[in-house]
Backbone as XML, in Angstrom:
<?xml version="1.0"?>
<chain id="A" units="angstrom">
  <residue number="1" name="UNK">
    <atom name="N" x="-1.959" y="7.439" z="-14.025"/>
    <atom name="CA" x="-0.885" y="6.636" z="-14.549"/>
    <atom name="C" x="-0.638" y="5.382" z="-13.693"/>
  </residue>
  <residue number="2" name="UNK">
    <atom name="N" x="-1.059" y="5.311" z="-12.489"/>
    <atom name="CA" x="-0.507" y="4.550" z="-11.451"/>
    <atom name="C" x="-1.268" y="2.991" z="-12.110"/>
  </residue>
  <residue number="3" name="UNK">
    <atom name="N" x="-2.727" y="3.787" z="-11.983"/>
    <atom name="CA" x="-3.897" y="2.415" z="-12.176"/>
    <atom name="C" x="-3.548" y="1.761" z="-13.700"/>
  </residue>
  <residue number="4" name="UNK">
    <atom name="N" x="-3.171" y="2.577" z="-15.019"/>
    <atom name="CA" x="-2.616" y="2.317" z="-15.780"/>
    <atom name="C" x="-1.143" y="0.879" z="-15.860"/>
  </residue>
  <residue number="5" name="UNK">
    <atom name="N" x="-0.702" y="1.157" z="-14.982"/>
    <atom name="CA" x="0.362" y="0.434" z="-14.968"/>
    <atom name="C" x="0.229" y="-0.316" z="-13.979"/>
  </residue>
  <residue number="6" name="UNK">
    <atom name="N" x="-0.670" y="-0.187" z="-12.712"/>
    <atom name="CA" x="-1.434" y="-1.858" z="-11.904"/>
    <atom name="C" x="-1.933" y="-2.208" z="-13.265"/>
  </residue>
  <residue number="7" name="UNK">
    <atom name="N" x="-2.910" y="-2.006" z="-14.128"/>
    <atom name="CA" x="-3.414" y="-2.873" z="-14.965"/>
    <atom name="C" x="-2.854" y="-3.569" z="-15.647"/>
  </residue>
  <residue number="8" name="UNK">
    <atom name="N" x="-1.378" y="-3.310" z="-16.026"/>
    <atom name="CA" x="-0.744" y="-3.797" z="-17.050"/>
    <atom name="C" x="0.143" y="-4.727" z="-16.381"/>
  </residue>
  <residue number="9" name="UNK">
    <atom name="N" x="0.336" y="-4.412" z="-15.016"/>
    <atom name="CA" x="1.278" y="-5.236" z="-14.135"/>
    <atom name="C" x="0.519" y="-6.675" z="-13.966"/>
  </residue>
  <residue number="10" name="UNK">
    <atom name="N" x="-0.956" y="-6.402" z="-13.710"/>
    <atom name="CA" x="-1.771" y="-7.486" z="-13.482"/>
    <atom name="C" x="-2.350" y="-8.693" z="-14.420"/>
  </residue>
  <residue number="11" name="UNK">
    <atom name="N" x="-2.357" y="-7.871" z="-15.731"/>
    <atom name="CA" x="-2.129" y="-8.971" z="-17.282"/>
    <atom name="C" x="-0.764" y="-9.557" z="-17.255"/>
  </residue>
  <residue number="12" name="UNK">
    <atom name="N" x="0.486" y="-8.787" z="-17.032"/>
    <atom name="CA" x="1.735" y="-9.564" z="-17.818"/>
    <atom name="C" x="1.853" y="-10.333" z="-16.496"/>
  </residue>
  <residue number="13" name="UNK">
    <atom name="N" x="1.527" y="-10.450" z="-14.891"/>
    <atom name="CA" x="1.391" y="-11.390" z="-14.148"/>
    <atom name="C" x="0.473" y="-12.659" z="-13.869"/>
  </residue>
  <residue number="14" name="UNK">
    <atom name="N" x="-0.614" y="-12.062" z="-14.131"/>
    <atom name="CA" x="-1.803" y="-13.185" z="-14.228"/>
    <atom name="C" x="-2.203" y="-12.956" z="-12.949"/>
  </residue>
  <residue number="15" name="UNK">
    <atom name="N" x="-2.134" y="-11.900" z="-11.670"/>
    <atom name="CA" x="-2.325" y="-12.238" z="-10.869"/>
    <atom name="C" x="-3.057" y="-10.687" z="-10.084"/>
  </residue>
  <residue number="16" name="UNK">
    <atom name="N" x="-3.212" y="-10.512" z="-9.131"/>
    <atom name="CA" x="-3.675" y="-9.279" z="-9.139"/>
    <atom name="C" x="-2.390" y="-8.816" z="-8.267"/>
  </residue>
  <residue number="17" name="UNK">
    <atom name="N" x="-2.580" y="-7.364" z="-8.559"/>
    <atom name="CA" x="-1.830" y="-6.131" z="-7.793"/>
    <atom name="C" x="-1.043" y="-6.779" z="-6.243"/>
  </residue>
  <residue number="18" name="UNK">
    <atom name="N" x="-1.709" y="-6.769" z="-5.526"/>
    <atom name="CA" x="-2.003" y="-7.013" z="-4.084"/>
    <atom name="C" x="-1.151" y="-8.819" z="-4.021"/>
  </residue>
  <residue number="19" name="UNK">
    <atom name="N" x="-1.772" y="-9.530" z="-4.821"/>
    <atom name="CA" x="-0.900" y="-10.787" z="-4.586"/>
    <atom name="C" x="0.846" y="-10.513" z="-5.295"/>
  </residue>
  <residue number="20" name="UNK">
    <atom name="N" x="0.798" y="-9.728" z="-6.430"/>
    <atom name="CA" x="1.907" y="-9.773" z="-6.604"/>
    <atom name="C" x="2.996" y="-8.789" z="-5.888"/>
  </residue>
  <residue number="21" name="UNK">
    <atom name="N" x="2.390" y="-7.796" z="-5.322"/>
    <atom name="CA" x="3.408" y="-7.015" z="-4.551"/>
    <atom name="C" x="3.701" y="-7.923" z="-3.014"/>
  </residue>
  <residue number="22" name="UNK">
    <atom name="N" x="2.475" y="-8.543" z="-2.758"/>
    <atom name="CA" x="2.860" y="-9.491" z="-1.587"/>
    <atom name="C" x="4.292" y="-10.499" z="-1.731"/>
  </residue>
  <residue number="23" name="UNK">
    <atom name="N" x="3.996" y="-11.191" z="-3.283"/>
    <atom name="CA" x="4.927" y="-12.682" z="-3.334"/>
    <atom name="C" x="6.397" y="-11.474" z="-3.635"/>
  </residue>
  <residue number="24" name="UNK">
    <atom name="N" x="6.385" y="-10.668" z="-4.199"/>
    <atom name="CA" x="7.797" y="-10.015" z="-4.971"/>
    <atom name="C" x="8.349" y="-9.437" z="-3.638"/>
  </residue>
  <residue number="25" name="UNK">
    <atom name="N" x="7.789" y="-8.582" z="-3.153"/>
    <atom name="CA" x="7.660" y="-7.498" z="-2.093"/>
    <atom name="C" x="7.971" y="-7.502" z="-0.628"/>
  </residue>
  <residue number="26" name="UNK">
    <atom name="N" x="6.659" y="-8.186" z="-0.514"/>
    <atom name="CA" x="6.233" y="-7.817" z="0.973"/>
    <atom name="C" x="7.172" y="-8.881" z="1.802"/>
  </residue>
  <residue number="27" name="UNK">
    <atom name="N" x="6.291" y="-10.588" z="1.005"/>
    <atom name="CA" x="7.585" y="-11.703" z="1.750"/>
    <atom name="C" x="8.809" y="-11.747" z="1.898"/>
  </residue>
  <residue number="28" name="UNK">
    <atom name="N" x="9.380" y="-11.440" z="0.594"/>
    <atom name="CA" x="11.269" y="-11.444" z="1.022"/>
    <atom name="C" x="11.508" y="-10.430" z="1.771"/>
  </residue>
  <residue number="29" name="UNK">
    <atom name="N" x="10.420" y="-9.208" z="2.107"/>
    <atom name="CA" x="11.417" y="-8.489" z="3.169"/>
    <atom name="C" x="10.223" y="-8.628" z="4.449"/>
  </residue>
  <residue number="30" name="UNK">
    <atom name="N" x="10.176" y="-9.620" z="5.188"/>
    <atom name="CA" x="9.250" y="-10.535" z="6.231"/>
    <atom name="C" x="8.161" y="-9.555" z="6.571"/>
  </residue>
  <residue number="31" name="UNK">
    <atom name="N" x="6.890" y="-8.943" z="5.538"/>
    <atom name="CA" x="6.281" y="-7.814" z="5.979"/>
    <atom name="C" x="5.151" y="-8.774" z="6.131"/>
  </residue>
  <residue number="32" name="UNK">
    <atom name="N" x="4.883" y="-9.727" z="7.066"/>
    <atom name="CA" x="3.825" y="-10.591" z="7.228"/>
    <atom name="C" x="2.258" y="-9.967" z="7.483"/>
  </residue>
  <residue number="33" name="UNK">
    <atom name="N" x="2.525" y="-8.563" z="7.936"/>
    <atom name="CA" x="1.384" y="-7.729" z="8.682"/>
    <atom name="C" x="1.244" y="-6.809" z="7.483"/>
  </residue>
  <residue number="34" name="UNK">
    <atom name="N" x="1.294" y="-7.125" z="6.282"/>
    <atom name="CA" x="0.976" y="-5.889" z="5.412"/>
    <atom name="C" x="-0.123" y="-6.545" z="4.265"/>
  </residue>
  <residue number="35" name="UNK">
    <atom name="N" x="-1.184" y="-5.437" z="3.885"/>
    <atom name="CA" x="-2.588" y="-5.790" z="2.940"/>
    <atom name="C" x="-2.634" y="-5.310" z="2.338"/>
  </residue>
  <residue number="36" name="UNK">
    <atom name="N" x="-2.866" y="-5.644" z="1.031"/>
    <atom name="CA" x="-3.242" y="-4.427" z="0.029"/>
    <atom name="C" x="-4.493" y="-3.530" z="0.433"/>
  </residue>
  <residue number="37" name="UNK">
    <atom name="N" x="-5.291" y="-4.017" z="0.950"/>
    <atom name="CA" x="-6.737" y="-3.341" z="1.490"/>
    <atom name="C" x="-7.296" y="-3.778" z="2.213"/>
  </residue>
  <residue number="38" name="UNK">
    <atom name="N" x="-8.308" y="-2.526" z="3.259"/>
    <atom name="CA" x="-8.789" y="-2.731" z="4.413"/>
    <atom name="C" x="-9.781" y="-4.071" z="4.154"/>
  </residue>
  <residue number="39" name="UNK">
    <atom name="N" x="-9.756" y="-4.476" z="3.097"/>
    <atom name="CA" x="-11.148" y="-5.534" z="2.594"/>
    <atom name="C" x="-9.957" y="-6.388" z="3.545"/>
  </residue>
  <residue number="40" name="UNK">
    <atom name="N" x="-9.053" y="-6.489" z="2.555"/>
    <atom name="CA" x="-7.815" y="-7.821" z="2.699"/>
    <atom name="C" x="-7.688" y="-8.158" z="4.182"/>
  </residue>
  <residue number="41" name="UNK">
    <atom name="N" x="-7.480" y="-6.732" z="5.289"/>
    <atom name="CA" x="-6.926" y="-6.826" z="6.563"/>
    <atom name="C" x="-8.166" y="-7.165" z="7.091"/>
  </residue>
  <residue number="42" name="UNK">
    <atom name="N" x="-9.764" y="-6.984" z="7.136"/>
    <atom name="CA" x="-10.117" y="-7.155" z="7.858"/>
    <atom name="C" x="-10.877" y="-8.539" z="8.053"/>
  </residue>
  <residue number="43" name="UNK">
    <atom name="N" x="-10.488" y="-9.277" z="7.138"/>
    <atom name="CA" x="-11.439" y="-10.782" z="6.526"/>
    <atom name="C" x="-9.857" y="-11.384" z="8.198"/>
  </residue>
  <residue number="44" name="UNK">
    <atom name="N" x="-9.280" y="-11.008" z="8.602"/>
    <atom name="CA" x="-8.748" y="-11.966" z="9.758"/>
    <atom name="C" x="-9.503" y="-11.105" z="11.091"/>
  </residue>
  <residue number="45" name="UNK">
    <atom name="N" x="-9.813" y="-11.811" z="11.689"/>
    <atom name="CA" x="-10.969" y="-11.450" z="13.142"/>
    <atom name="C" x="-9.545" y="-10.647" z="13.705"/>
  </residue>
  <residue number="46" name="UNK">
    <atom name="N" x="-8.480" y="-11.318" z="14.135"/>
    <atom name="CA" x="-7.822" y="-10.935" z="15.278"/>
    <atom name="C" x="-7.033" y="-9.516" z="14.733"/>
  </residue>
  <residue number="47" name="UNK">
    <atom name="N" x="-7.107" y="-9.063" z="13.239"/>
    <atom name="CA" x="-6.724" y="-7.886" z="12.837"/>
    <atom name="C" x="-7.454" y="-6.856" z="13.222"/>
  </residue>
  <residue number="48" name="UNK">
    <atom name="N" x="-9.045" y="-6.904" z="13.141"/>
    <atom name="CA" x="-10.372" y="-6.146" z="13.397"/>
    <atom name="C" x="-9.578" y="-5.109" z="13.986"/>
  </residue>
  <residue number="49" name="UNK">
    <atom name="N" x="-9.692" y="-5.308" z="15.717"/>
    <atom name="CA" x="-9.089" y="-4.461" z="16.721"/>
    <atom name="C" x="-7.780" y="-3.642" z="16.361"/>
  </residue>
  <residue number="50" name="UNK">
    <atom name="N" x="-7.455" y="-3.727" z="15.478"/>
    <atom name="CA" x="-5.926" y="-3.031" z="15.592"/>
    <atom name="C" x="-5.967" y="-2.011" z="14.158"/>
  </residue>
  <residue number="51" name="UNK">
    <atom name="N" x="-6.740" y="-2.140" z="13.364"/>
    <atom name="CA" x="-7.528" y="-1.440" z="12.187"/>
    <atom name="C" x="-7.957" y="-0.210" z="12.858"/>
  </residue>
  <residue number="52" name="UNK">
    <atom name="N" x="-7.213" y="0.555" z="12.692"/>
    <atom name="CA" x="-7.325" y="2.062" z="12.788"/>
    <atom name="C" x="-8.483" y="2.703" z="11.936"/>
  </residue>
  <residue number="53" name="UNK">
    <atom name="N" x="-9.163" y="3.796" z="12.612"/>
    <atom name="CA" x="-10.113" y="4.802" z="11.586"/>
    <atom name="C" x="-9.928" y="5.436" z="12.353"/>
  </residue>
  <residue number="54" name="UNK">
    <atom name="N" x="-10.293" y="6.439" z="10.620"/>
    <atom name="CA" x="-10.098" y="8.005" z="10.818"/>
    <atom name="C" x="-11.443" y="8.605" z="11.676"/>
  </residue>
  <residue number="55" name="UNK">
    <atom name="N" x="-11.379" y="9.685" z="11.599"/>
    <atom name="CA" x="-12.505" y="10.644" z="12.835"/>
    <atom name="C" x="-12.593" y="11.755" z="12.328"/>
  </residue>
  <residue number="56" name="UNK">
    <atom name="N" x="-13.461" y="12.787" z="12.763"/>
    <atom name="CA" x="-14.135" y="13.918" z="12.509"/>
    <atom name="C" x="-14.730" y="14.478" z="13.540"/>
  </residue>
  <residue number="57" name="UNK">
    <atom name="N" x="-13.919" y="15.952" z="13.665"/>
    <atom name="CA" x="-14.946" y="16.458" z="14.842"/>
    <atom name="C" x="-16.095" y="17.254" z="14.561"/>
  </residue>
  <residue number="58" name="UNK">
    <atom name="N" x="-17.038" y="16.908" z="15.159"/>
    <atom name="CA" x="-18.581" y="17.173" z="15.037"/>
    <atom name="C" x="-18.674" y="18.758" z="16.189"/>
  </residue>
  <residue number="59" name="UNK">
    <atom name="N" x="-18.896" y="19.857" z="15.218"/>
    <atom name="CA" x="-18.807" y="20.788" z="16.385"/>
    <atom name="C" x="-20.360" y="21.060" z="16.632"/>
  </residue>
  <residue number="60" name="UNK">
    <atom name="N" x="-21.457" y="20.992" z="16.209"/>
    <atom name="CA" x="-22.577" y="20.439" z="16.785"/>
    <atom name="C" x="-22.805" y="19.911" z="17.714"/>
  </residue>
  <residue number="61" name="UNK">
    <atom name="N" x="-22.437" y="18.466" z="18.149"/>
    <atom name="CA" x="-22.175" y="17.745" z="18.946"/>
    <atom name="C" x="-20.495" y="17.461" z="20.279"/>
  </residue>
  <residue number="62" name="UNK">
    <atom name="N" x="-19.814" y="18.306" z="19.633"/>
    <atom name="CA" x="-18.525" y="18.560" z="20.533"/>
    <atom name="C" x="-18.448" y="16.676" z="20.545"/>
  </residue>
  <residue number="63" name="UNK">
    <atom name="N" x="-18.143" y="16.335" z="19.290"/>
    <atom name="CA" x="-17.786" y="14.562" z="19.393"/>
    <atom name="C" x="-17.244" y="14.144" z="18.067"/>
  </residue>
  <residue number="64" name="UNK">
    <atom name="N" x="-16.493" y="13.151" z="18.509"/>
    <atom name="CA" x="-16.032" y="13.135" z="16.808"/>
    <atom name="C" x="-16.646" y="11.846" z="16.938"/>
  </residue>
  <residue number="65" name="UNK">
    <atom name="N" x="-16.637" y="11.949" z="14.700"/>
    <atom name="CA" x="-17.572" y="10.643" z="14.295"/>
    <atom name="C" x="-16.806" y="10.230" z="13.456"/>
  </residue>
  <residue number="66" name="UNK">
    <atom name="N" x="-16.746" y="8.931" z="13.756"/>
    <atom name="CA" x="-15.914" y="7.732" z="12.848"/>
    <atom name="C" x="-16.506" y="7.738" z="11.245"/>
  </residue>
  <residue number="67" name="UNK">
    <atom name="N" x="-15.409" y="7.906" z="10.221"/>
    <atom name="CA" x="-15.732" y="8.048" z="9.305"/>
    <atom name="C" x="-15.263" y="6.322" z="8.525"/>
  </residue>
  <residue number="68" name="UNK">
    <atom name="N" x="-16.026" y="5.972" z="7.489"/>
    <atom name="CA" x="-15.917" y="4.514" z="7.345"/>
    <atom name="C" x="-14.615" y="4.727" z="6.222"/>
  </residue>
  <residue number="69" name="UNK">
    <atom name="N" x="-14.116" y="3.588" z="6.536"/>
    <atom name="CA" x="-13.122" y="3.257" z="5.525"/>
    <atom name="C" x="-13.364" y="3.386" z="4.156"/>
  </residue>
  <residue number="70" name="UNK">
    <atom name="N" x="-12.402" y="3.950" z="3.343"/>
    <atom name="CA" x="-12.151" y="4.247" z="2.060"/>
    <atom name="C" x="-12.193" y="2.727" z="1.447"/>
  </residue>
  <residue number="71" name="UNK">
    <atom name="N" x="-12.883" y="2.633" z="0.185"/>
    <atom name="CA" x="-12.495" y="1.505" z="-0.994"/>
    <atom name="C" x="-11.828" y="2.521" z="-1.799"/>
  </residue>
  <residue number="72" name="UNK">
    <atom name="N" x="-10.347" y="2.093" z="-1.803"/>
    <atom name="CA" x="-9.551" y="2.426" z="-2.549"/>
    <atom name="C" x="-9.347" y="1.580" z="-3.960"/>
  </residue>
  <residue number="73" name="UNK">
    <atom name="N" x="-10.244" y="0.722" z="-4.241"/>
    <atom name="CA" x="-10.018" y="0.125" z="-5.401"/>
    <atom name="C" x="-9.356" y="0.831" z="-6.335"/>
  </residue>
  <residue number="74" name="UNK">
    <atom name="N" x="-10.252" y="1.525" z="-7.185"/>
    <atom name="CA" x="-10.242" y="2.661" z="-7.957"/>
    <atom name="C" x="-8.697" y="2.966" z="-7.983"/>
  </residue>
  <residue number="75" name="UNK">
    <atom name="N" x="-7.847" y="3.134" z="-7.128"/>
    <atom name="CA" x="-6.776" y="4.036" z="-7.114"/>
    <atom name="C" x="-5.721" y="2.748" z="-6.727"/>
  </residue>
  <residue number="76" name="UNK">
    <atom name="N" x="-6.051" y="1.636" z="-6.703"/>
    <atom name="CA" x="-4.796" y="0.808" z="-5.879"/>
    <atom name="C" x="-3.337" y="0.675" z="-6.398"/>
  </residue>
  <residue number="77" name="UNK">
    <atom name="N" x="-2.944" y="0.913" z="-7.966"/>
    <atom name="CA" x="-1.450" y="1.475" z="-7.871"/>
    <atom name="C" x="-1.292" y="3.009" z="-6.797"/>
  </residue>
  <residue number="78" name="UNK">
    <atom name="N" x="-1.872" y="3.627" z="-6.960"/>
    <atom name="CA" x="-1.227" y="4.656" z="-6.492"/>
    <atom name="C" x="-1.203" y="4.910" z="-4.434"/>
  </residue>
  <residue number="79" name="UNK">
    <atom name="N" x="-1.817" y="3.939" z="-3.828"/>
    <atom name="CA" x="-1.681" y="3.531" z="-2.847"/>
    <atom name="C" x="-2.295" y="2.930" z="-1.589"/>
  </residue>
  <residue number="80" name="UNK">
    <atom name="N" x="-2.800" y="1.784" z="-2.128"/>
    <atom name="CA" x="-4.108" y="1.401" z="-1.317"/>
    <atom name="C" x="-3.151" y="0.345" z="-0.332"/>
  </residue>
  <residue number="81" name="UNK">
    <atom name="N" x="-2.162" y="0.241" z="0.388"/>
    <atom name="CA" x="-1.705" y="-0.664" z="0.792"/>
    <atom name="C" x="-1.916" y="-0.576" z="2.641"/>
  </residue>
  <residue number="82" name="UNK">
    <atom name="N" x="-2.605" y="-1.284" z="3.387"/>
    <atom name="CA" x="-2.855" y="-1.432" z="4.804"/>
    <atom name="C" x="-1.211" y="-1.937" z="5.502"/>
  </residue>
  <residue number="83" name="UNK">
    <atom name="N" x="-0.610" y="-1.074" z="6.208"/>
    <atom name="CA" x="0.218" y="-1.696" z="7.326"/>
    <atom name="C" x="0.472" y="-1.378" z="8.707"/>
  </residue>
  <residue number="84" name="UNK">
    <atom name="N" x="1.732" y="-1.706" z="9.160"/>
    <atom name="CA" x="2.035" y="-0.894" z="10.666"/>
    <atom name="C" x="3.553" y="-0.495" z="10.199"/>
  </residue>
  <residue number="85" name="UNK">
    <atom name="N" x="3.374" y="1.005" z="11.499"/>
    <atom name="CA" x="5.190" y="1.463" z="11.082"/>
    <atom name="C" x="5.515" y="0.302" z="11.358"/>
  </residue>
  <residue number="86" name="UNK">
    <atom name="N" x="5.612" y="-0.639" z="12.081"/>
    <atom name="CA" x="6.937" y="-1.685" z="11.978"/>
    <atom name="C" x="7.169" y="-1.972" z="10.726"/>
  </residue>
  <residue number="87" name="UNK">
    <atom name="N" x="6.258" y="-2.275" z="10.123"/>
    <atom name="CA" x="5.748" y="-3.084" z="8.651"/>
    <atom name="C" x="7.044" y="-2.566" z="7.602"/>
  </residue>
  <residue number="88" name="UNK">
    <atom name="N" x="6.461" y="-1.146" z="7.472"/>
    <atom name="CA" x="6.782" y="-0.201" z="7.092"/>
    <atom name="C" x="8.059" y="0.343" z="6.629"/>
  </residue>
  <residue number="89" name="UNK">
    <atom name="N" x="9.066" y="-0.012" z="8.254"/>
    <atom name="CA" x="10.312" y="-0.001" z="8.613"/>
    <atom name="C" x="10.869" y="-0.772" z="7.663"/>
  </residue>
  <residue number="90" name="UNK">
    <atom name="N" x="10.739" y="-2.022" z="7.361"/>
    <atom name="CA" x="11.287" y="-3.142" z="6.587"/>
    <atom name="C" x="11.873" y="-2.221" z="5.087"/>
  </residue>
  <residue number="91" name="UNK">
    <atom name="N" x="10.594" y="-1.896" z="4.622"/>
    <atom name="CA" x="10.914" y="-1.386" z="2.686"/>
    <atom name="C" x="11.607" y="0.009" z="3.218"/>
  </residue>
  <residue number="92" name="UNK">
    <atom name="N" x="11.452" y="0.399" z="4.395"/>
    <atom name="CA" x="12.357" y="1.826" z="4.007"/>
    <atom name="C" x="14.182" y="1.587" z="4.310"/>
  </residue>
  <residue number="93" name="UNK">
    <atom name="N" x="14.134" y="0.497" z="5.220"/>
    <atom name="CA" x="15.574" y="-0.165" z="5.422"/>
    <atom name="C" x="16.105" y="-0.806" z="4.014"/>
  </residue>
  <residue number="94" name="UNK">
    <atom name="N" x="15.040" y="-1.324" z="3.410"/>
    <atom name="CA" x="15.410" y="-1.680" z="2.263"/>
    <atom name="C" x="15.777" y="-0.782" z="1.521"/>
  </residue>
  <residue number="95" name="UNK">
    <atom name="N" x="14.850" y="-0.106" z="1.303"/>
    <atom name="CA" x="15.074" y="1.147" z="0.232"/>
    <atom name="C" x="16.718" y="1.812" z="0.580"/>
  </residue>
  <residue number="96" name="UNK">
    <atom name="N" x="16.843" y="2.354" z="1.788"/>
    <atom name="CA" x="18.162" y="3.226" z="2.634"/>
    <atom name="C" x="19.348" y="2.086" z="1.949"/>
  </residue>
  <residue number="97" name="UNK">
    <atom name="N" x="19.541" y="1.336" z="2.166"/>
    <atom name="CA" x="20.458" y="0.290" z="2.627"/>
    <atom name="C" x="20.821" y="-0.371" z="1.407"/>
  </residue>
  <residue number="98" name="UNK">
    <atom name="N" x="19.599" y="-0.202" z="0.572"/>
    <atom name="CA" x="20.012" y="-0.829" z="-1.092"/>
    <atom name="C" x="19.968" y="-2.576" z="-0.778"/>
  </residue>
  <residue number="99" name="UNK">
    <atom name="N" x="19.364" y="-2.927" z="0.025"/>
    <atom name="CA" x="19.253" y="-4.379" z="-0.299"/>
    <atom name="C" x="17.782" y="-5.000" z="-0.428"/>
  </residue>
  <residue number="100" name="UNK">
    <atom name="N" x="17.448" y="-5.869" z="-0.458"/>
    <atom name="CA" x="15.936" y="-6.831" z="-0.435"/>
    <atom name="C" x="15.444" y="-6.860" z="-1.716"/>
  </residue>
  <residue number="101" name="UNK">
    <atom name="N" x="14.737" y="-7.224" z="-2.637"/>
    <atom name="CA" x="13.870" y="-8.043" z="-3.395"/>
    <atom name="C" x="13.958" y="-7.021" z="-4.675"/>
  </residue>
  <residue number="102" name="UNK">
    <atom name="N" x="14.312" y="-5.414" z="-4.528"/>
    <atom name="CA" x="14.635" y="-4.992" z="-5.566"/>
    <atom name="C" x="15.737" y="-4.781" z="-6.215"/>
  </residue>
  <residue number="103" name="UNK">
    <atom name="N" x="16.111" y="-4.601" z="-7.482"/>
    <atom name="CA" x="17.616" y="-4.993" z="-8.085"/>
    <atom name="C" x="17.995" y="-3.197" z="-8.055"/>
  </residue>
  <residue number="104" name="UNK">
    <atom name="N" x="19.243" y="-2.941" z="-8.192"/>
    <atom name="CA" x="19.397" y="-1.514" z="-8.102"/>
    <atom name="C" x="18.750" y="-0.804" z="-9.401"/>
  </residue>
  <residue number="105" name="UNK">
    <atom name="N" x="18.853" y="-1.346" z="-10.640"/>
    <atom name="CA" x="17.662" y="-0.981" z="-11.421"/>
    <atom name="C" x="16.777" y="-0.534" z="-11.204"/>
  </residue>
  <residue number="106" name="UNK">
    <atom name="N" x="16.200" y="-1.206" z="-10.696"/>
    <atom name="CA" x="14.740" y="-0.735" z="-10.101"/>
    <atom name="C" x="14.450" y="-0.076" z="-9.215"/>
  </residue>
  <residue number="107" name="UNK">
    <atom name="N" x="15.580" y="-0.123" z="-8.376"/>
    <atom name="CA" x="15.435" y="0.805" z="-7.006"/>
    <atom name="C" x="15.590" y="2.745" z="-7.785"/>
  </residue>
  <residue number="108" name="UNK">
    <atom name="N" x="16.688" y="2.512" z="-8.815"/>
    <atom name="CA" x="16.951" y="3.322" z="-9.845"/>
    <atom name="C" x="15.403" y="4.216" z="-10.607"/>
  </residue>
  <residue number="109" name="UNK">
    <atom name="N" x="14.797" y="3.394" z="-10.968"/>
    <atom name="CA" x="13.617" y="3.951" z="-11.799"/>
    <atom name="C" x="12.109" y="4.454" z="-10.730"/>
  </residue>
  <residue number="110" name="UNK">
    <atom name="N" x="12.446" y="3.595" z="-9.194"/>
    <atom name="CA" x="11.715" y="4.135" z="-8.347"/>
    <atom name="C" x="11.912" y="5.608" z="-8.210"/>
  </residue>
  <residue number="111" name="UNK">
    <atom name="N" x="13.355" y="5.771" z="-7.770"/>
    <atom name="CA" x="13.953" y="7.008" z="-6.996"/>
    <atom name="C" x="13.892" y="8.118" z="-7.961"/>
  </residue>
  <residue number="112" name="UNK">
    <atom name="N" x="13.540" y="7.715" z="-9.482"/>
    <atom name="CA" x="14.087" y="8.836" z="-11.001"/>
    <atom name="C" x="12.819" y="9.884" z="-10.460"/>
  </residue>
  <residue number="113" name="UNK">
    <atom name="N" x="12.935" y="11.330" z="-10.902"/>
    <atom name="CA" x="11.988" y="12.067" z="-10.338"/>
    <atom name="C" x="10.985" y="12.297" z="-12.331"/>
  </residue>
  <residue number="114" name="UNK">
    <atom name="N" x="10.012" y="11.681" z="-12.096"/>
    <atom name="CA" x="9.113" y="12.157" z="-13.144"/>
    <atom name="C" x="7.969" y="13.360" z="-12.873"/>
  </residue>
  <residue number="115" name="UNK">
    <atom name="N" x="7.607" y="13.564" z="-14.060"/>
    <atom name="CA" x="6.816" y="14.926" z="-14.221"/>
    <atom name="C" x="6.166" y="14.946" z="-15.587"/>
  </residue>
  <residue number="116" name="UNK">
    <atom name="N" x="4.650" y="15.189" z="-15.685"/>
    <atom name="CA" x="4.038" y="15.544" z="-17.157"/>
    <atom name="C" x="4.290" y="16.971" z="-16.826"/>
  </residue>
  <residue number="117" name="UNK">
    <atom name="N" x="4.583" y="17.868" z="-18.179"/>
    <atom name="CA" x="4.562" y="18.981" z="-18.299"/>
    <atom name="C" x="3.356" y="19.093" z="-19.668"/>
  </residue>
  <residue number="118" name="UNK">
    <atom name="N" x="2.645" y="19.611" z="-19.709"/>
    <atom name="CA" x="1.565" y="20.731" z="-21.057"/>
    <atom name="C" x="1.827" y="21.632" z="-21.144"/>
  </residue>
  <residue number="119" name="UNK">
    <atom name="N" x="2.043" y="21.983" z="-22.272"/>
    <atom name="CA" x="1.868" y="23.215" z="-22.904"/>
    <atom name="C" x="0.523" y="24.118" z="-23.138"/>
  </residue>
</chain>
């Protein structure tokens, strides 16, 4: 459902996913350090170093091995977004506090608890 509704977000914007959660989103609440994807974060050199990966321990070898970053394309409504807790801090102050870039409406239809049920 997620990718469903990036797709539809991305026609009635003209723009993709990632730019529009940036201009709506990310800027009015100053999340300057946040990417939609590791593609996005790592095209700046001085980000490289601070780009976290995951690991695996190798009990063969008693070593863990760096496992490569996910392309989350495929899934990017449902959560392909690169940040730092600071980053982070911003939308959840927002969220707590009821202020920044979303209207209580919306903060409303975030918070509603949905569910498919089948029979």
């Amino acid at each position: 459902m997620y990718m469903v509704v990036s797709h539809a977000l991305e026609q009635i914007e003209g723009r993709t996913l990632g730019e529009t959660l940036k201009k709506r989103i990310w800027d009015p609440l100053g999340m300057d350090d946040t990417y939609f994807s590791v593609t996005d974060a790592s095209r700046d050199p001085s980000l490289r170093p601070r780009l976290m990966q995951g690991y695996t321990w190798d009990t063969d070898t008693d070593t863990y091995i760096a496992e490569p970053y996910m392309n989350d394309a495929a899934v990017t409504g449902a959560g392909a977004m690169v940040s730092s807790v600071l980053e982070y801090t911003k939308w959840l102050r927002a969220m707590i506090y009821q202020n920044g870039p979303i209207s209580p409406q919306g903060r409303a239809e975030l918070l509603k608890p949905r569910t498919i049920i089948t029979n």
